[in-house]
C-alpha positions in Angstrom: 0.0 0.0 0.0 1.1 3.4 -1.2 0.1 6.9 -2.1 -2.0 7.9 -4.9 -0.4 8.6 -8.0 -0.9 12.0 -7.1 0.9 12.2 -3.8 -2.5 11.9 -1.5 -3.3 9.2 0.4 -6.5 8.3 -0.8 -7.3 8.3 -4.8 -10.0 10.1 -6.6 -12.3 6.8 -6.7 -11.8 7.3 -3.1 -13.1 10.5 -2.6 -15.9 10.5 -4.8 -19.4 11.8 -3.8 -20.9 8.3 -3.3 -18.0 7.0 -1.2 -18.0 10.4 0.8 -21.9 9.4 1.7 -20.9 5.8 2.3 -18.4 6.8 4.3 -20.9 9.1 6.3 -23.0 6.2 6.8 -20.2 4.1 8.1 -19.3 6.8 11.0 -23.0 7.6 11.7 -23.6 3.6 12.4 -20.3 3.6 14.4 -21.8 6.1 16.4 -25.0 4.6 16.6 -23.5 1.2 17.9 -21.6 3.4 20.4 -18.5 2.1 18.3 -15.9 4.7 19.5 -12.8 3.5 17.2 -14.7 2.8 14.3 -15.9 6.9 14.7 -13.1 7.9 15.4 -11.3 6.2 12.5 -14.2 7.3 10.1 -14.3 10.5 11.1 -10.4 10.9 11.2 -10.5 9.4 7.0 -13.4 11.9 6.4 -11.5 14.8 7.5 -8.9 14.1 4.8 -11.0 13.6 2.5 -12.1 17.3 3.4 -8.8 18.3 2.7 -7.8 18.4 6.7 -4.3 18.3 7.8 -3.3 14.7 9.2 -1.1 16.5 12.0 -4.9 18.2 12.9 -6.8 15.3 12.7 -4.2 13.2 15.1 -4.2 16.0 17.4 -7.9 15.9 17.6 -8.2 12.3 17.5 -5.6 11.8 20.3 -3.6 9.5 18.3 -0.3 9.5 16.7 0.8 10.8 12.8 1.3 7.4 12.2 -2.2 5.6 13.1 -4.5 8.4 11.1 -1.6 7.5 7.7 -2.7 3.7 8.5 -6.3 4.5 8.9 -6.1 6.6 5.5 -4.3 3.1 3.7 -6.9 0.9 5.3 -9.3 3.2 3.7 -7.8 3.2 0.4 -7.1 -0.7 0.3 -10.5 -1.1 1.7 -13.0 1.4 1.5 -15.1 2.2 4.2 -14.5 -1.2 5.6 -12.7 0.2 8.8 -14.0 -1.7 11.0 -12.0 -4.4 13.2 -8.6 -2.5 12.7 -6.2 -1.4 15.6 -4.6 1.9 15.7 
């Protein structure tokens, strides 16, 4: 697992309108569930999607650098299927 061609994390297929929405669906089930990592994961790949700084979203999350650039790889190996990973 890499970077995009362009340099981002997560590809264009990745960031299109329909896997933004499923992606919102993912974190609002998360959060329905009471599924804090899941959230926090999903919520952590949307904000790069938004175009949010990983340094920010790490700081916000409480995690390191390191686990929100392996939730953005799960997320572009995977999709929205970030469920059941450690980080």
């Amino acid at each position: 697992m890499g970077r995009a061609r362009t340099g981002e994390a997560i590809s264009a297929d990745r960031r299109t309108p329909t896997a933004r929405r499923k992606l919102v669906r993912f974190i609002e089930a998360a959060e329905k569930r009471g599924d804090l990592d899941c959230w926090r994961r999903g919520r952590a790949v949307l904000g790069y999607v938004d175009k949010r700084r990983v340094m920010d979203l790490a700081e916000e999350a409480g995690v390191t650098r390191g686990s929100v650039n392996r939730w953005l790889q799960w997320y572009e190996a995977l999709g929205r299927e970030l469920d059941g990973q450690v980080g």
